[in-house]
N, C-alpha and C positions, 0 to 999 in steps of 0.2 A: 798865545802861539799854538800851534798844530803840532800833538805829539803821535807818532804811531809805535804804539806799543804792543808785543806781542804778549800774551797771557799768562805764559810764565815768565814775566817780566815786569809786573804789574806792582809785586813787592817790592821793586828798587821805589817805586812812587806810592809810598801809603794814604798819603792824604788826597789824591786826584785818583788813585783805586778805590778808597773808600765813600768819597762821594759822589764817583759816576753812580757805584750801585745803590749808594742812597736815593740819588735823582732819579733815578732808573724806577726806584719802589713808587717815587711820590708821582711820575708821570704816568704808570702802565696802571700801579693799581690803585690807588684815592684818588688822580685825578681824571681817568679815563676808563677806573672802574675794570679791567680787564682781569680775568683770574689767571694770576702767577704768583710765584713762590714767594714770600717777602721773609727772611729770616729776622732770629731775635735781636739781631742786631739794624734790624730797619732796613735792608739791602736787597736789593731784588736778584738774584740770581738763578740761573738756568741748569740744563744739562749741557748747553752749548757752550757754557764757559767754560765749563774744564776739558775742550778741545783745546785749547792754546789757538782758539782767534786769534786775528790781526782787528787790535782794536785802533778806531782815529777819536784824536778826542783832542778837544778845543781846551787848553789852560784858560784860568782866568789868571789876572795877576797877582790874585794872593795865591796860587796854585791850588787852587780848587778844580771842580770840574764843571765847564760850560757848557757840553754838548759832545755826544759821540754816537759811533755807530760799532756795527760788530761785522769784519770780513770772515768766511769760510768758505773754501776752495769747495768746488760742486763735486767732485772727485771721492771725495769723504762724506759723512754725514754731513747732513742739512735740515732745517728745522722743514723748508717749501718742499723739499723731494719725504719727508717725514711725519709730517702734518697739512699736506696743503695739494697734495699730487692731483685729488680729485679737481681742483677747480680747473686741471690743465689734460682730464680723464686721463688719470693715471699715468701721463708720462713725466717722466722725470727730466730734470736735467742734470746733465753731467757731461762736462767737456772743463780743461785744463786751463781755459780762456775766457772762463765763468764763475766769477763768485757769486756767494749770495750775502746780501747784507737785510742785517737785519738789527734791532732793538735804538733805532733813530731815535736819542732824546736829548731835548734839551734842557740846560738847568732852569731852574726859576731865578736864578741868582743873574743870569746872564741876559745882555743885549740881543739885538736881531744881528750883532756881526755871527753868531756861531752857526744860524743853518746856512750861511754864505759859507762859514768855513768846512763845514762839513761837506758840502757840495767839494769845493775844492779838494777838500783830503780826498775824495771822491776819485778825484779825476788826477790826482797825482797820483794813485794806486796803479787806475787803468794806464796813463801816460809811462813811469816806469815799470811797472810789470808786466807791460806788454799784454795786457787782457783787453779781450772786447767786450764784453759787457758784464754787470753785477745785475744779478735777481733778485728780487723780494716779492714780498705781499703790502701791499698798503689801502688804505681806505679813502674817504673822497678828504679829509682832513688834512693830506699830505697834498690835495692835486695844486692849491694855490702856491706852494713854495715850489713845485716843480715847474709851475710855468714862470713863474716869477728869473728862475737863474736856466731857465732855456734847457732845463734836464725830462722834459717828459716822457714817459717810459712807452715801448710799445708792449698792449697788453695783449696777454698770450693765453689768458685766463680771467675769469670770474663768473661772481656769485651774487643773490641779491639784489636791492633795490633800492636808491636814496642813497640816506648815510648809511644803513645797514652793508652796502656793498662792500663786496674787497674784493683787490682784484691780484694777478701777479703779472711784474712787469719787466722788461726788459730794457736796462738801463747803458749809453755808453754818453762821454763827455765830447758833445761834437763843438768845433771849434769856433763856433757864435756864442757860448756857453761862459769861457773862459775871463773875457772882457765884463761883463758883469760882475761877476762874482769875485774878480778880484778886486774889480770896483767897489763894491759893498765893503771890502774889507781895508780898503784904502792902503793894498799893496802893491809888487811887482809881480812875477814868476820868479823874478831872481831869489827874491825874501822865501817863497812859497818852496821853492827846489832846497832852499838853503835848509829849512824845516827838515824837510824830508830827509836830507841826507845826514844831518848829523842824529835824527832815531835811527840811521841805519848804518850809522859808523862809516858813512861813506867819504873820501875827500874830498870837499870846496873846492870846486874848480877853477884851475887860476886865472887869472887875466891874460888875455892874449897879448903880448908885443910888438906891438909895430914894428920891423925893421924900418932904419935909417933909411930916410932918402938920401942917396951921397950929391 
């Protein structure tokens, strides 16, 4: 299932907190080689975490972790407006209807349901938060799963040549997007809204009643 959890909230769930950032270690840095932090504990962690992201992350069903990404509102810091401004000469973004997401990874433990699902948490973010679009940086590695579930970013920025490229892109979930990816995941919107709203303490909406035809 699809949990969205907020950062300082990460400790109600020990074991799906401690092997996102495990996963995290073994995708950025032994298996893509990327230089980031790996502490003694195996876990990759940033400066960005202890912003209190809005993390989405895909349970497996032993409650491990399948797959997640990391939201921060463009308003506050950012790793793109912090590390990445030049590939866009220097401007930043920031508007209130703009996140940016960043550290996409999947488990090694998990199927191809969880970049379906992550696209989804995706678009339940924008859908109820009422945002237009999420930012990032990405390489050519990510461009086949973006065409695959109908999410291609328009890019606003880049650097590079080949695979060496990166670019930054401008993402929102348009509505040929949706039918796929919940396809992949062999659910509803209904199942998908249900997700969201019990991480957000929200109430189940009821069924509607037909009044009597007299």
């Amino acid at each position: 299932m699809l949990r969205y959890i907020y950062g300082n909230a990460l400790n109600h769930f020990p074991t799906l907190r401690d092997t996102m950032f495990q996963d995290r270690a073994e995708q950025f840095s032994r298996r893509l080689g990327l230089e980031v932090n790996v502490n003694e504990d195996g876990e990759e962690r940033d400066q960005y975490d202890v912003l209190n992201p809005l993390y989405v992350i895909w349970e497996l069903e032993d409650g491990t972790h399948g797959g997640s990404m990391r939201f921060l509102p463009t308003v506050g810091r950012t790793m793109i407006n912090e590390h990445f401004s030049h590939l866009m000469d220097g401007v930043k973004i920031e508007s209130p209807l703009i996140w940016e997401c960043t550290r996409f990874c999947i488990s090694p433990r998990a199927d191809r349901r969880a970049a379906a699902a992550l696209v989804l948490g995706g678009g339940e973010l924008m859908d109820n938060f009422k945002l237009e679009h999420f930012c990032g940086v990405f390489d050519p590695r990510m461009e086949r799963i973006y065409r695959l579930y109908h999410v291609d970013p328009d890019v606003i920025g880049s650097a590079g040549e080949g695979k060496d490229r990166i670019g930054v892109g401008l993402w929102e979930m348009k509505p040929d997007a949706w039918a796929p990816t919940l396809g992949r995941l062999r659910i509803d919107r209904d199942t998908s809204l249900r997700w969201f709203n019990r991480s957000f303490n929200r109430p189940e909406p009821k069924p509607i009643e037909l009044a009597a035809i007299a």
